[in-house]
C-alpha positions in Angstrom: -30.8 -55.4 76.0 -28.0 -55.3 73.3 -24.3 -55.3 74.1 -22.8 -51.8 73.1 -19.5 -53.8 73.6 -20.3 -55.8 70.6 -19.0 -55.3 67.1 -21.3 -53.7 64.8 -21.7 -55.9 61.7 -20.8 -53.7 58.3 -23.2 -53.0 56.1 -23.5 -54.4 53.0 -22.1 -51.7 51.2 -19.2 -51.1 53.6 -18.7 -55.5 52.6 -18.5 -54.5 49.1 -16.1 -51.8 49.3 -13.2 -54.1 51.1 -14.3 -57.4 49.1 -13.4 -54.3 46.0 -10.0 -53.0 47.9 -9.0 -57.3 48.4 -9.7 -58.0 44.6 -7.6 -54.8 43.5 -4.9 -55.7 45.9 -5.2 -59.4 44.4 -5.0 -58.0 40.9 -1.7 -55.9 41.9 0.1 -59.0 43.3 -0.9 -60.9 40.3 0.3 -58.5 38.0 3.5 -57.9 39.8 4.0 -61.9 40.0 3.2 -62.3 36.0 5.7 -59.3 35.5 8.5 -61.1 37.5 8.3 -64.5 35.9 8.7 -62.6 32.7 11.6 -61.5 33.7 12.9 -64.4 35.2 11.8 -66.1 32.4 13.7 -63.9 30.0 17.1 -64.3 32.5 16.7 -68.3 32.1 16.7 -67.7 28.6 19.7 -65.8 28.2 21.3 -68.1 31.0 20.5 -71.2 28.7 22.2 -69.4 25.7 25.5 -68.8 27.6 25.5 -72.1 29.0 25.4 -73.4 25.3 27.8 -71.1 23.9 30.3 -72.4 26.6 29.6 -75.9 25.9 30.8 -75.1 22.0 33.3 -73.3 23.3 34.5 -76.4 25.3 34.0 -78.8 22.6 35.6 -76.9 20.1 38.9 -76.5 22.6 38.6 -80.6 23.9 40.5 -81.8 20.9 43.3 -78.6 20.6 43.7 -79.6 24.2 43.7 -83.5 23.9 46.2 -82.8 21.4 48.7 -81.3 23.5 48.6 -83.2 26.4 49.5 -86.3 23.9 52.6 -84.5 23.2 54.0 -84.4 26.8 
């Protein structure tokens, strides 16, 4: 006597279609995670540039400013 109560194992077809759906969903998030780090990749870049034009800009006002405090 089988359990009606028990849940009926999918087919081997109906397998296939979610392992399908999982591996699309996976392909998403993967694209959408390459995407970001692009981006984030791209922000680091221009955040490195800034950072090194202010460091010129600092150097290049160190001695100006080295200068005046001598004279007080």
């Amino acid at each position: 006597m089988e359990n009606d109560n028990a849940p009926r194992k999918p087919t081997i077809d109906e397998r296939l279609e979610r392992l399908t759906e999982r591996h699309e969903a996976l392909t998403q998030t993967v694209e959408l995670i390459a995407a970001a780090q692009m981006k984030n990749d791209e922000r680091m870049g221009q955040l490195t540039e800034t950072m090194t034009r202010l460091g010129n800009i600092i150097i290049a006002h160190e001695e100006p400013i080295e200068h005046l405090e001598d004279q007080q």
